[in-house]
Structures are given as structure tokens and as C-alpha cells.
mmCIF file as gemmi writes it, N, C-alpha and C atoms, coordinates in Angstrom:
data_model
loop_
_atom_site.group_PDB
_atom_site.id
_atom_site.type_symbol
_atom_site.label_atom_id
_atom_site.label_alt_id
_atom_site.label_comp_id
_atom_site.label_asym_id
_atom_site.label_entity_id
_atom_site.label_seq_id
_atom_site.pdbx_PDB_ins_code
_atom_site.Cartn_x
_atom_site.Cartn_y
_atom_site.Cartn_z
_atom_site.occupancy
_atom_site.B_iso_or_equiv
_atom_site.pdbx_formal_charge
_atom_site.auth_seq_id
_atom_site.auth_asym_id
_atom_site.pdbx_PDB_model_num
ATOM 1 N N . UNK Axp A 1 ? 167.128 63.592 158.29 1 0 ? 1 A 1
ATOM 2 C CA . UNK Axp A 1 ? 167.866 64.201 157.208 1 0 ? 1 A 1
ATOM 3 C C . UNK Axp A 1 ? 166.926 64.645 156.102 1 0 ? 1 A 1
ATOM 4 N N . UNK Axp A 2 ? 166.094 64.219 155.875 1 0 ? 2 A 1
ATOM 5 C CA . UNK Axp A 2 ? 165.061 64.08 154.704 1 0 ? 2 A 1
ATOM 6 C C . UNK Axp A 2 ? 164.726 65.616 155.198 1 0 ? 2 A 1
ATOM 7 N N . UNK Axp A 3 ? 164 65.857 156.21 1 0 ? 3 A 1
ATOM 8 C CA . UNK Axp A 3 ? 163.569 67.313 156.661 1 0 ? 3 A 1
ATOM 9 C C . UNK Axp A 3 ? 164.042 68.093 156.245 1 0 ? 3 A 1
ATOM 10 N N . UNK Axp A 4 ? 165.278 67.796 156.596 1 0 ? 4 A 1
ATOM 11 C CA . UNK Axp A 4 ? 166.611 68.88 156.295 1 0 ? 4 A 1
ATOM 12 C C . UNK Axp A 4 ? 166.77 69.58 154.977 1 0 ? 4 A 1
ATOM 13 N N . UNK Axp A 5 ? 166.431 68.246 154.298 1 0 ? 5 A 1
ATOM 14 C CA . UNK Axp A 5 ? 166.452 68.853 152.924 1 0 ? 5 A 1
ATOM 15 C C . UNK Axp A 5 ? 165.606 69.177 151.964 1 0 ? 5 A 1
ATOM 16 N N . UNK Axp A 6 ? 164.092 68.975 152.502 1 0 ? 6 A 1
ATOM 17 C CA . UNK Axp A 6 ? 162.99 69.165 152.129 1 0 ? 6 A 1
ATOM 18 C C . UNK Axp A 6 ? 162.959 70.554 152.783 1 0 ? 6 A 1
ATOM 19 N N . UNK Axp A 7 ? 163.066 71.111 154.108 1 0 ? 7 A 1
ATOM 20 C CA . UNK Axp A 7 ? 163.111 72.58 154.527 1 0 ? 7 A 1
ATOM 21 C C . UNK Axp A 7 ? 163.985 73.46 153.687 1 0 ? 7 A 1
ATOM 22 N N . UNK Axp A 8 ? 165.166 73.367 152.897 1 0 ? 8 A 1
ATOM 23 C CA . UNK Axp A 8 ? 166.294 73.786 151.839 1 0 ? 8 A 1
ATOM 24 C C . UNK Axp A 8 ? 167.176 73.92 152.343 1 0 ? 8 A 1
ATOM 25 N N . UNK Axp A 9 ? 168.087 72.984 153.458 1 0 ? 9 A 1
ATOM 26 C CA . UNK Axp A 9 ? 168.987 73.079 154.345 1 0 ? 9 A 1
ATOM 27 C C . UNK Axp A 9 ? 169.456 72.092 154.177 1 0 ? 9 A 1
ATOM 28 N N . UNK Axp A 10 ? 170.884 71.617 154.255 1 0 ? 10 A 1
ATOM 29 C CA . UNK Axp A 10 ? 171.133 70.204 154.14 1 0 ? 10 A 1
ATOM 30 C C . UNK Axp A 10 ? 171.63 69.887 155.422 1 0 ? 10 A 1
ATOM 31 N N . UNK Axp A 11 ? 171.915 68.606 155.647 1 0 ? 11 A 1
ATOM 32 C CA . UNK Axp A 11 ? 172.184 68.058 157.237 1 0 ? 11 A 1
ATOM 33 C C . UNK Axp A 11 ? 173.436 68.248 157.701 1 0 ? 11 A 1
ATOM 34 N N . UNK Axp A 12 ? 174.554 68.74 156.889 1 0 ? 12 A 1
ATOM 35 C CA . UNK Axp A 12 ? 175.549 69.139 157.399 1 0 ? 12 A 1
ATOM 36 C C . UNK Axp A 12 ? 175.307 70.765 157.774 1 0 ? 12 A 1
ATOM 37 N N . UNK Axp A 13 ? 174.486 71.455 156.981 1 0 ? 13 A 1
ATOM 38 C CA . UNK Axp A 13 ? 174.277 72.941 158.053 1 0 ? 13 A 1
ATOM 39 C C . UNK Axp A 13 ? 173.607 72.613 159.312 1 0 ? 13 A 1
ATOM 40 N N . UNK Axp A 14 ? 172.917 71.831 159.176 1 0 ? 14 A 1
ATOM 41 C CA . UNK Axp A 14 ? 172.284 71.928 160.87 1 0 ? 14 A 1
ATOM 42 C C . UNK Axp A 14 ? 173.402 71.246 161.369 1 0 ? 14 A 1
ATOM 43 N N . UNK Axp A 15 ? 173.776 70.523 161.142 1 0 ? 15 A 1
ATOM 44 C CA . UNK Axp A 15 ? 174.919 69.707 162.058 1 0 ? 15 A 1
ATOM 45 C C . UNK Axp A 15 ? 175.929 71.046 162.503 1 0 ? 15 A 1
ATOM 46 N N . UNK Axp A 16 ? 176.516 71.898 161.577 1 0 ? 16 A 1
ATOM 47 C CA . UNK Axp A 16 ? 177.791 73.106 161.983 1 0 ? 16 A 1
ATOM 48 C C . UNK Axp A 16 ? 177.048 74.248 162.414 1 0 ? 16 A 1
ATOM 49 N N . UNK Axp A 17 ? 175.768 74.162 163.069 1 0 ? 17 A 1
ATOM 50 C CA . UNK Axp A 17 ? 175.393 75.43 164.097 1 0 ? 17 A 1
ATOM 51 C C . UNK Axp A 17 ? 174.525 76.004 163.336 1 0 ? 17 A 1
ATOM 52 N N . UNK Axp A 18 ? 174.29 75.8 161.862 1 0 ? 18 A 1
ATOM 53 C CA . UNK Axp A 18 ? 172.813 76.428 161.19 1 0 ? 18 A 1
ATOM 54 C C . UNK Axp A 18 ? 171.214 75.872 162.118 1 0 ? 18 A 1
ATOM 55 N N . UNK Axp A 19 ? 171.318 76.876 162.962 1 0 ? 19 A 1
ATOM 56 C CA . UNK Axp A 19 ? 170.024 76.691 163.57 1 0 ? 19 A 1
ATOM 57 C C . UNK Axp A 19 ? 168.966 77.995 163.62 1 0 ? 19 A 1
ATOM 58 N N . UNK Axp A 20 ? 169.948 79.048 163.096 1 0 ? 20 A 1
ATOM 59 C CA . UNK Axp A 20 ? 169.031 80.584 163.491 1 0 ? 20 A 1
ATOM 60 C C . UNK Axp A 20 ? 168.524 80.743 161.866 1 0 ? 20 A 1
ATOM 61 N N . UNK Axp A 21 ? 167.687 80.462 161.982 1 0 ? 21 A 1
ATOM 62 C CA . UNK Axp A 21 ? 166.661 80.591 160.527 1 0 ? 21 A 1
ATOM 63 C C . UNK Axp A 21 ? 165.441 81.827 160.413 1 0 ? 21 A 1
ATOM 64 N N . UNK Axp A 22 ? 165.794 82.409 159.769 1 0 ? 22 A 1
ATOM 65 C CA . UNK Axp A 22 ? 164.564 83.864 159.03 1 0 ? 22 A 1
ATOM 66 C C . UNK Axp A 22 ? 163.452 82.896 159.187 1 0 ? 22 A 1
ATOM 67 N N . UNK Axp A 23 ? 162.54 83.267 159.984 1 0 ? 23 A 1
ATOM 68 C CA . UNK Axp A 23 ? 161.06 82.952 160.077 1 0 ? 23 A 1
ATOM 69 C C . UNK Axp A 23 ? 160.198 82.767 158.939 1 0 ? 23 A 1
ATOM 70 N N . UNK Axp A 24 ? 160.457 83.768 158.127 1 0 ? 24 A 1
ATOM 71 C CA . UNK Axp A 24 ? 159.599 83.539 156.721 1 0 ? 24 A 1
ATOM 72 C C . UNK Axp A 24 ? 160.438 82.754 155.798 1 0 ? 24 A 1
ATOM 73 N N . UNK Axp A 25 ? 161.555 82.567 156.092 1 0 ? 25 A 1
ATOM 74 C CA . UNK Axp A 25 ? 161.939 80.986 155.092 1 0 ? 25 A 1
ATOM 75 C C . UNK Axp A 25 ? 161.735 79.786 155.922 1 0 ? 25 A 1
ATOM 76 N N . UNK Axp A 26 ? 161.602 79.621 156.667 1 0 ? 26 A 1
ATOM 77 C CA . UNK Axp A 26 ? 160.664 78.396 157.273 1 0 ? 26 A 1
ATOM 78 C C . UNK Axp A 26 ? 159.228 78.336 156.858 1 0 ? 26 A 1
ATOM 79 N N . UNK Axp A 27 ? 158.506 79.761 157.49 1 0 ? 27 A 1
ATOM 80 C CA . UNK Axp A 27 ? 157.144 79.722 156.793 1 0 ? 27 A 1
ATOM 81 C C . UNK Axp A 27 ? 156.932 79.06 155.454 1 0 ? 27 A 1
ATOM 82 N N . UNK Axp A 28 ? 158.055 79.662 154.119 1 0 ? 28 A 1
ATOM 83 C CA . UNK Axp A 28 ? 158.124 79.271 153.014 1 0 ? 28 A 1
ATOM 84 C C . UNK Axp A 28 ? 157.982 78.065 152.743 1 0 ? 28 A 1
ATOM 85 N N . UNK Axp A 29 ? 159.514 77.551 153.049 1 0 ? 29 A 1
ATOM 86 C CA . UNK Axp A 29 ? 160.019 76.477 153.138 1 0 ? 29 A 1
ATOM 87 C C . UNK Axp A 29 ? 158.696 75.008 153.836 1 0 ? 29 A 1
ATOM 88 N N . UNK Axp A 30 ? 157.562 75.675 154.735 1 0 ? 30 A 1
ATOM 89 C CA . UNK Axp A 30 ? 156.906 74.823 155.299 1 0 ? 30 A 1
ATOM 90 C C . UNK Axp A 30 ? 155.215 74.688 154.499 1 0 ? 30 A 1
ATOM 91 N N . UNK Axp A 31 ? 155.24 75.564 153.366 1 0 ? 31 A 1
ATOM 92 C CA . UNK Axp A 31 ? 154.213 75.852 152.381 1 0 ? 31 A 1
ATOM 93 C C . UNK Axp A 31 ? 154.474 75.12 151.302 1 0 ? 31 A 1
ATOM 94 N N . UNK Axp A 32 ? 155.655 75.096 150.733 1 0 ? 32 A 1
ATOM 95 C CA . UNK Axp A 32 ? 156.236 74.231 149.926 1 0 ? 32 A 1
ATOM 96 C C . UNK Axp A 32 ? 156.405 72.572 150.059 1 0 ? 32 A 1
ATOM 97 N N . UNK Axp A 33 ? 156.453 72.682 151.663 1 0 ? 33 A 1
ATOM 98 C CA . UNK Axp A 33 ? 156.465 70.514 152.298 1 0 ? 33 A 1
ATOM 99 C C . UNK Axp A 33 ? 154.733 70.536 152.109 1 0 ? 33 A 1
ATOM 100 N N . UNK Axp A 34 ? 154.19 71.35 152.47 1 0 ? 34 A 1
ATOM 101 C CA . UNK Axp A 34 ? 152.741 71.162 152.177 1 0 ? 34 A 1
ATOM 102 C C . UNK Axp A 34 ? 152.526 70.498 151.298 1 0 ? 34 A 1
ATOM 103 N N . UNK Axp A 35 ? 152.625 72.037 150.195 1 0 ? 35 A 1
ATOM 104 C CA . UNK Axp A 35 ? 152.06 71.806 148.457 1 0 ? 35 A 1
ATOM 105 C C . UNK Axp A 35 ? 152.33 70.494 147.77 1 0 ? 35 A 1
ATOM 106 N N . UNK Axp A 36 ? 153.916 69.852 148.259 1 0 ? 36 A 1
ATOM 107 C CA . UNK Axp A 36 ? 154.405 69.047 147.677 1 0 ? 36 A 1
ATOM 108 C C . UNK Axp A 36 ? 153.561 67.787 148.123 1 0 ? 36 A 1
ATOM 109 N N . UNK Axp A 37 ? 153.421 67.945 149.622 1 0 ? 37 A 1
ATOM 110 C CA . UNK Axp A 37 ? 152.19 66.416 150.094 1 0 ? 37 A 1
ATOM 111 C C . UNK Axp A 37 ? 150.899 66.374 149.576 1 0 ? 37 A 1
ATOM 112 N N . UNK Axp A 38 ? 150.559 67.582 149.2 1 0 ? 38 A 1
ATOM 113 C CA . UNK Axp A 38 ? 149.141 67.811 148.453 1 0 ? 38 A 1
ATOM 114 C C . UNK Axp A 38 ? 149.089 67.524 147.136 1 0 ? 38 A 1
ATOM 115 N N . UNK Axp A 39 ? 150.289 67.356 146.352 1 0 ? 39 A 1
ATOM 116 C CA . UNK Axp A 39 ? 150.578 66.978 144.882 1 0 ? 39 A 1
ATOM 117 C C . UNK Axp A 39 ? 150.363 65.716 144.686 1 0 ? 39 A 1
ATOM 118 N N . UNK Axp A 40 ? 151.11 65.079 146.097 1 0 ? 40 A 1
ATOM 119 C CA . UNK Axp A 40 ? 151.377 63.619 146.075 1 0 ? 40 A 1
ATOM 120 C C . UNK Axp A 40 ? 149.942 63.296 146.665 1 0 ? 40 A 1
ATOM 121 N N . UNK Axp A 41 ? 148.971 63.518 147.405 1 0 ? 41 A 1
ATOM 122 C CA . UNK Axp A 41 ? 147.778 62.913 147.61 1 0 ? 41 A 1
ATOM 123 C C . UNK Axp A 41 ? 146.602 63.362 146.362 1 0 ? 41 A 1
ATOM 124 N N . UNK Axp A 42 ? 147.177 64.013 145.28 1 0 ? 42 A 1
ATOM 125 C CA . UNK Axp A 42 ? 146.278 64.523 144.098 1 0 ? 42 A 1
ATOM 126 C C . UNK Axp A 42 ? 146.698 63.418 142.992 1 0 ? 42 A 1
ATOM 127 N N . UNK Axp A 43 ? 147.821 63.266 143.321 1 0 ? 43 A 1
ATOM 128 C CA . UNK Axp A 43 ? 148.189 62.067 142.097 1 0 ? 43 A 1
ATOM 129 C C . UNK Axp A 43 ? 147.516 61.2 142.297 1 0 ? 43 A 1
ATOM 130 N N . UNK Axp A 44 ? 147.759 60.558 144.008 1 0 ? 44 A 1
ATOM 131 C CA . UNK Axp A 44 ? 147.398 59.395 144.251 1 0 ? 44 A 1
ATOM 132 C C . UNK Axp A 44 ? 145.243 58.879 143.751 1 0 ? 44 A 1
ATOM 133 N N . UNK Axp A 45 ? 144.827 60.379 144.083 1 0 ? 45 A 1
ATOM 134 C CA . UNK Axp A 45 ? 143.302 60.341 144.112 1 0 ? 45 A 1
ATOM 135 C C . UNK Axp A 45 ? 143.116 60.497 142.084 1 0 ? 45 A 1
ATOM 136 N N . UNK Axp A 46 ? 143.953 60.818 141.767 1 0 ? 46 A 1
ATOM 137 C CA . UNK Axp A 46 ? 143.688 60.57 139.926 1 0 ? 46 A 1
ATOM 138 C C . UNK Axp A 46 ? 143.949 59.321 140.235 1 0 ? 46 A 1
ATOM 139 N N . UNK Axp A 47 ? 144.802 59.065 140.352 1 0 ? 47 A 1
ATOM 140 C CA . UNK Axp A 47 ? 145.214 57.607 139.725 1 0 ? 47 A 1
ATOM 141 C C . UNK Axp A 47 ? 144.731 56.606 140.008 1 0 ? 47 A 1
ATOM 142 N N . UNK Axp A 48 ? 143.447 56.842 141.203 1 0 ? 48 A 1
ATOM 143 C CA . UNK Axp A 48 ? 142.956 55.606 141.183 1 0 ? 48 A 1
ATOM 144 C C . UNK Axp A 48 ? 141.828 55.445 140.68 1 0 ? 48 A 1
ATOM 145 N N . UNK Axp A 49 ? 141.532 56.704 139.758 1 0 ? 49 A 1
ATOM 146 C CA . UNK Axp A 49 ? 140.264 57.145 138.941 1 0 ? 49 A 1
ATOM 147 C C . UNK Axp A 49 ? 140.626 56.513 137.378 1 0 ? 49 A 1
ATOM 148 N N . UNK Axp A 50 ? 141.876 56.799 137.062 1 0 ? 50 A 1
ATOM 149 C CA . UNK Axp A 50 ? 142.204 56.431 135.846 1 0 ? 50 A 1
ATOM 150 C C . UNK Axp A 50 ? 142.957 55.393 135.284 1 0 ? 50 A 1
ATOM 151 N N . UNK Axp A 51 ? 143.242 54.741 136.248 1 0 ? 51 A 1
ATOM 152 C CA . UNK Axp A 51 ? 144.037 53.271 136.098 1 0 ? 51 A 1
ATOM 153 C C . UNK Axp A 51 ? 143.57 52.253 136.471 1 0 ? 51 A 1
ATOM 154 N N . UNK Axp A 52 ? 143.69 50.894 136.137 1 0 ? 52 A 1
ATOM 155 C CA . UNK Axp A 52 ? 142.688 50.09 136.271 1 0 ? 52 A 1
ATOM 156 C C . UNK Axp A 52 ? 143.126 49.572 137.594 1 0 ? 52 A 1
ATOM 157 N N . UNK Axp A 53 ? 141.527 48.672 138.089 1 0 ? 53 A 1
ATOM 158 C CA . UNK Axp A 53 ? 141.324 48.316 139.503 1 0 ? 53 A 1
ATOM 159 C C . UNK Axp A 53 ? 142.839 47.298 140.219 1 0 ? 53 A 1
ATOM 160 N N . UNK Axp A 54 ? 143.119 46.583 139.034 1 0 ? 54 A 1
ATOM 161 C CA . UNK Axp A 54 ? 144.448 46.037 139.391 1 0 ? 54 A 1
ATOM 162 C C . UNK Axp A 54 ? 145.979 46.64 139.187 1 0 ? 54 A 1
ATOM 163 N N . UNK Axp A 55 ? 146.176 47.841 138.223 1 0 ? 55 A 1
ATOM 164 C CA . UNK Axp A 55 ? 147.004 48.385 138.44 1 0 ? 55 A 1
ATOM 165 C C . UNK Axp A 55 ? 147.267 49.278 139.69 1 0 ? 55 A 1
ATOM 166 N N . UNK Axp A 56 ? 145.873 49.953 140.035 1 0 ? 56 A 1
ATOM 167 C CA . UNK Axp A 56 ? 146.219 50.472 141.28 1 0 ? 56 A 1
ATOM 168 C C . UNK Axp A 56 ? 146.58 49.767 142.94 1 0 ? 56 A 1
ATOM 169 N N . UNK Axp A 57 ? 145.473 48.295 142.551 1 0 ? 57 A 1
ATOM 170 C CA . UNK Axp A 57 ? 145.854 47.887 144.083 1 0 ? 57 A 1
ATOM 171 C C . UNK Axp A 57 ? 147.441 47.316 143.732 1 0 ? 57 A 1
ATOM 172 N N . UNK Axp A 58 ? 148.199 47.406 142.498 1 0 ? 58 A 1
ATOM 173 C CA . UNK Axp A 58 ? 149.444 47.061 142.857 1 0 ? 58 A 1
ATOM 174 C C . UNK Axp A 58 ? 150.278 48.199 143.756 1 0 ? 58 A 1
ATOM 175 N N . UNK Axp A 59 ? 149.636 49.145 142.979 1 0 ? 59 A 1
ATOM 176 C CA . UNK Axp A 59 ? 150.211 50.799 143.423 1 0 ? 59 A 1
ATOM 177 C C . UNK Axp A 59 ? 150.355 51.035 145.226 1 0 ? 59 A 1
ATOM 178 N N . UNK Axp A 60 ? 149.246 50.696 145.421 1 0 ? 60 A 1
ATOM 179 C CA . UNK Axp A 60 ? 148.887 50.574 146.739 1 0 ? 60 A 1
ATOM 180 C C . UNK Axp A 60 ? 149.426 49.77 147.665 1 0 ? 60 A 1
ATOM 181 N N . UNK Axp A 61 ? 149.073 48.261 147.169 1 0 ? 61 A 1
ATOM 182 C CA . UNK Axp A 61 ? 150.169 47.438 147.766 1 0 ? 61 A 1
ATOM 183 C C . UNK Axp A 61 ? 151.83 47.913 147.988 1 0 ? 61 A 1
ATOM 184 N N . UNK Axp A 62 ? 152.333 48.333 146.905 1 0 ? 62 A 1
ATOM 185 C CA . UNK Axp A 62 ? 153.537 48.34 146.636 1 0 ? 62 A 1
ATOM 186 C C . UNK Axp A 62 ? 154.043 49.468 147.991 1 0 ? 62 A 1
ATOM 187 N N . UNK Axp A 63 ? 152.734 50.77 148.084 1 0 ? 63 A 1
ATOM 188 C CA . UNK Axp A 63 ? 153.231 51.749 148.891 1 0 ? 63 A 1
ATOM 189 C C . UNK Axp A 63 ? 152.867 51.163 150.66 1 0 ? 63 A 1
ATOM 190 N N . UNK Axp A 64 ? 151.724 50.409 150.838 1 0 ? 64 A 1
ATOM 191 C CA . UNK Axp A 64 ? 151.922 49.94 151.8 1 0 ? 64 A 1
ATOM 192 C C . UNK Axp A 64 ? 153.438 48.514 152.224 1 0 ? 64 A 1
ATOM 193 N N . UNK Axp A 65 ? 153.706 48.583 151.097 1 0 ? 65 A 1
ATOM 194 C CA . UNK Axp A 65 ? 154.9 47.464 151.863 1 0 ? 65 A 1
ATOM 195 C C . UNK Axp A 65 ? 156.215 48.248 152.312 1 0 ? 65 A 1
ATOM 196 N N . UNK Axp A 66 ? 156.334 49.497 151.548 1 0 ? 66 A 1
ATOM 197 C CA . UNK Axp A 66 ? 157.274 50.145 152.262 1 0 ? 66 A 1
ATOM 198 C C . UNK Axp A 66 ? 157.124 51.408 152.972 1 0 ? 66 A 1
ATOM 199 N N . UNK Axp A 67 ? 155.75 51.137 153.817 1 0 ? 67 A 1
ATOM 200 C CA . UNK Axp A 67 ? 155.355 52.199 154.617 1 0 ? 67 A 1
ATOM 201 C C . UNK Axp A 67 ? 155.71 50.626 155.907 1 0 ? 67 A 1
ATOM 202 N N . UNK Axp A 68 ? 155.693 49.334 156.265 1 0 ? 68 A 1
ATOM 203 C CA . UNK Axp A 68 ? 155.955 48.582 156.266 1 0 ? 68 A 1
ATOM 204 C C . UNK Axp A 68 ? 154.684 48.043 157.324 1 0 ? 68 A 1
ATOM 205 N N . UNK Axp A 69 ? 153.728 48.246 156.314 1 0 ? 69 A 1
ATOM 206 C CA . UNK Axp A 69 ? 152.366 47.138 157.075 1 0 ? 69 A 1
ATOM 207 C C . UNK Axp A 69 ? 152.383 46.421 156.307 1 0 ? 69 A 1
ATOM 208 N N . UNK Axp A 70 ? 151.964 44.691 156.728 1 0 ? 70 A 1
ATOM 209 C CA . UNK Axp A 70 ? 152.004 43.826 156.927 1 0 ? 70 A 1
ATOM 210 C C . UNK Axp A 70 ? 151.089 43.134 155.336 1 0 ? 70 A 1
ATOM 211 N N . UNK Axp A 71 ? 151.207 42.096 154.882 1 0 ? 71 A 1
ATOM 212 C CA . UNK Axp A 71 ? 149.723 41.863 153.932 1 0 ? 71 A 1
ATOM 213 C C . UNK Axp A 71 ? 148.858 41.282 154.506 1 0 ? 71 A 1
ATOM 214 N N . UNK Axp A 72 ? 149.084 40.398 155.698 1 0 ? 72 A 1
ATOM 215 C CA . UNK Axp A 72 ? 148.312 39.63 156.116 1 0 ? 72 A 1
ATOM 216 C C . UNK Axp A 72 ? 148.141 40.19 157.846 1 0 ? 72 A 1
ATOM 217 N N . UNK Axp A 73 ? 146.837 40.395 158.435 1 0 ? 73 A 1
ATOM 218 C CA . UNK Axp A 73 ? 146.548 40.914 159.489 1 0 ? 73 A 1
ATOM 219 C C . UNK Axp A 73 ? 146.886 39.811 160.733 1 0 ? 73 A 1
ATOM 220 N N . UNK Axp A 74 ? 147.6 40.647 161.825 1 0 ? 74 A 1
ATOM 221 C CA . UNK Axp A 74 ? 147.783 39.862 162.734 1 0 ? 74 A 1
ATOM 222 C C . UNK Axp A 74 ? 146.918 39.178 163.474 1 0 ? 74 A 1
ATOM 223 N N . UNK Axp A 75 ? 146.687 37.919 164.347 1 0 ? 75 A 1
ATOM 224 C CA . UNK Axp A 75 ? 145.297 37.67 165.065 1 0 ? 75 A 1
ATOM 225 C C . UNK Axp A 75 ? 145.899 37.758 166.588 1 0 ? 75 A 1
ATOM 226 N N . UNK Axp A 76 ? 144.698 38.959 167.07 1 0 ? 76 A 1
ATOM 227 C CA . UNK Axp A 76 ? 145.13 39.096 168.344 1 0 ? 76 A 1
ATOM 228 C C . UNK Axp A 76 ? 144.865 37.88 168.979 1 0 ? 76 A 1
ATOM 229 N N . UNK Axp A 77 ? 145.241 36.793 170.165 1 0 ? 77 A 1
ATOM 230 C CA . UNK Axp A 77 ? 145.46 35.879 171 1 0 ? 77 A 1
ATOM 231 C C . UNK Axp A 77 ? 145.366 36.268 172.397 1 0 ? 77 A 1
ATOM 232 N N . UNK Axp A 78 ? 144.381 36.253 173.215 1 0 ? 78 A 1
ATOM 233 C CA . UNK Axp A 78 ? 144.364 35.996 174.617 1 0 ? 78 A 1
ATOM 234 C C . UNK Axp A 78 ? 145.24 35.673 175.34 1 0 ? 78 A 1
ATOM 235 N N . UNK Axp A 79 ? 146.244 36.284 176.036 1 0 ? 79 A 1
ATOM 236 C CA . UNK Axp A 79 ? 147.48 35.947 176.798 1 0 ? 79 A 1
ATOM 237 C C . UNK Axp A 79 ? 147.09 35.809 178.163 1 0 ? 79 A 1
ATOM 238 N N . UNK Axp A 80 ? 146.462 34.261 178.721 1 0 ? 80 A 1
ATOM 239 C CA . UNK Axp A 80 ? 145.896 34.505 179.913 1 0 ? 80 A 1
ATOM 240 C C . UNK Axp A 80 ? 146.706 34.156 181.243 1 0 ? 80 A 1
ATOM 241 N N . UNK Axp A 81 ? 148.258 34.019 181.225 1 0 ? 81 A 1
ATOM 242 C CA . UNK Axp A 81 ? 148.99 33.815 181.904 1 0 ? 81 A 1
ATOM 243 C C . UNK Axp A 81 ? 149.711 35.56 181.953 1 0 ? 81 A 1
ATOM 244 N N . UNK Axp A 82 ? 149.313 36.552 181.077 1 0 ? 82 A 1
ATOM 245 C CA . UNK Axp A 82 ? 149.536 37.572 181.298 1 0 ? 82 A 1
ATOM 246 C C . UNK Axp A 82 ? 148.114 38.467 182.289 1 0 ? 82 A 1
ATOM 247 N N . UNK Axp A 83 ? 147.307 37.634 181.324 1 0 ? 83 A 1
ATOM 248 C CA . UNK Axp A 83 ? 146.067 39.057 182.332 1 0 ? 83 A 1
ATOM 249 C C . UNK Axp A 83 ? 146.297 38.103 184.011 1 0 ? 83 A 1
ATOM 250 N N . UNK Axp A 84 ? 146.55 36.94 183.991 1 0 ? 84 A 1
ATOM 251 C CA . UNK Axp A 84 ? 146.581 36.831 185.496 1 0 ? 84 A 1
ATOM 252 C C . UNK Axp A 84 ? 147.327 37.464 186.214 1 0 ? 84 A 1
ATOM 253 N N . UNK Axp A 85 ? 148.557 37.368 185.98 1 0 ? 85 A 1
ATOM 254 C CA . UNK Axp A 85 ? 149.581 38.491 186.364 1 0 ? 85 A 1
ATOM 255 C C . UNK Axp A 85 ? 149.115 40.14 186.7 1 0 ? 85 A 1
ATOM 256 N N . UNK Axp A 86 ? 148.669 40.694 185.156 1 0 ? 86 A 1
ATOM 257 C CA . UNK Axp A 86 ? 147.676 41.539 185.593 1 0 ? 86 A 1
ATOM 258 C C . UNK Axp A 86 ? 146.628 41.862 186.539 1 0 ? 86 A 1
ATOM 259 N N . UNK Axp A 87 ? 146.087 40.767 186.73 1 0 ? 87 A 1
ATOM 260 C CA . UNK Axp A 87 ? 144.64 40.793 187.851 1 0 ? 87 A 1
ATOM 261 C C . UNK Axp A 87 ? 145.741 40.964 189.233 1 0 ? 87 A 1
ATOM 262 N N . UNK Axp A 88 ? 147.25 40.046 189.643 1 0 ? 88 A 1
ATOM 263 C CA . UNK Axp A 88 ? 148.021 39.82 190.699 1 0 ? 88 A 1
ATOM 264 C C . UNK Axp A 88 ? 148.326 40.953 190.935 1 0 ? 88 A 1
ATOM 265 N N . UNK Axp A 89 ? 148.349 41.764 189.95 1 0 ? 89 A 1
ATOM 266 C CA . UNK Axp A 89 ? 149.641 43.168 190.48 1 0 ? 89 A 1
ATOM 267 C C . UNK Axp A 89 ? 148.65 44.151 190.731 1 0 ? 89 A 1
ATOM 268 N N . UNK Axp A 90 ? 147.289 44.122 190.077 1 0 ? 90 A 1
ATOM 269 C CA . UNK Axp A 90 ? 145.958 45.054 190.493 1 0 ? 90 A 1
ATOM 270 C C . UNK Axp A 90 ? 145.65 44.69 192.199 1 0 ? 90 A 1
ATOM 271 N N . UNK Axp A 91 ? 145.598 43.522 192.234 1 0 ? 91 A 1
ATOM 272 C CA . UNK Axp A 91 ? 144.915 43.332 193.794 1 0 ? 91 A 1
ATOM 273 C C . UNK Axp A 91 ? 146.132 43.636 194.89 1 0 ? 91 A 1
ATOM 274 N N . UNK Axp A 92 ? 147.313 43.56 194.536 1 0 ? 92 A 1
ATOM 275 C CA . UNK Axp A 92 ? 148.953 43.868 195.401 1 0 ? 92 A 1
ATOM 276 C C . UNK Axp A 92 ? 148.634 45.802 195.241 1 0 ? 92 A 1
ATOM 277 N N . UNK Axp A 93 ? 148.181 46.147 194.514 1 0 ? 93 A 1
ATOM 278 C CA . UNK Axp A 93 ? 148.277 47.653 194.168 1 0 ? 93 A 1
ATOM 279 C C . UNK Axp A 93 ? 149.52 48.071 193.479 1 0 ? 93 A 1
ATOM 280 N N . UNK Axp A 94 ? 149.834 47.31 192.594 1 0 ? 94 A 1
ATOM 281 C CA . UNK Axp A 94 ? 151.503 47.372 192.045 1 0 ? 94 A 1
ATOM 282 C C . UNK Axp A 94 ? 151.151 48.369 190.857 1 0 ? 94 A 1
């Protein structure tokens, strides 16, 4: 839905058969989702020039928690009742 309305269409036109779209308002429309991601990665590169080292890693934090990675890194674990299985179904040709 977000697309929808970032392209200048809302989700009930595409839903009732708005699908035949003028080429150069897409083009438009797809210069404009640009510019707008390029605004938002210009803010982001000031702001971590001009705000202090702990206001930004809040900034940061805050955007990684609802991009939804984790704070603390997972530890990968050796699953060796899986790679055996694995090695079983390699030598069967499975």
C-alpha cells in the first residue's frame, strides 16, 4: 500500500482496475521515490555530523529496532545431529 501511495495512486485505484498508467507519470512519480530516499539518506549523513555521538546512536538504534534487527547478535551453534543427516542424504543421493 505504501507504494501505492508514494507512486500518487492510492490502493483502492489499483484495487478497481487502475493499472494502465502514462509512462512518464511513473517515470515521474519514480524520480520523486528517489529524491525523497536521497533526502532521507542526506539527513541521516548531517545528522550524524551535527549531533552528538550519543544522540545519534539513539537515532540509529531507534531506526534499527524498527527495521527489526536484533541488539544483541545471534551465536551461530553447530547442529551436529543436523549435518549428520546431511552427510546421510549426500551419500543416499537424496
Amino acid at each position: 500500500m505504501e507504494c501505492a501511495v508514494r507512486l500518487g495512486k492510492t490502493q483502492i485505484e489499483f484495487e478497481r482496475g487502475y493499472y494502465v498508467m502514462d509512462l512518464l507519470d511513473v517515470m515521474d512519480a519514480f524520480k520523486r521515490v528517489n529524491a525523497q530516499d536521497t533526502l532521507d539518506d542526506l539527513n541521516v549523513a548531517v545528522m550524524s555530523h551535527t549531533t552528538s555521538v550519543e544522540d545519534f546512536k539513539r537515532f540509529a538504534g531507534g531506526l534499527q529496532k524498527q527495521a527489526g534487527y536484533g541488539t544483541e547478535p545471534s551465536e551461530s551453534k553447530f547442529d551436529e545431529s543436523g549435518f549428520k543427516q546431511l552427510q546421510m542424504k549426500l551419500k543416499l543421493g537424496i
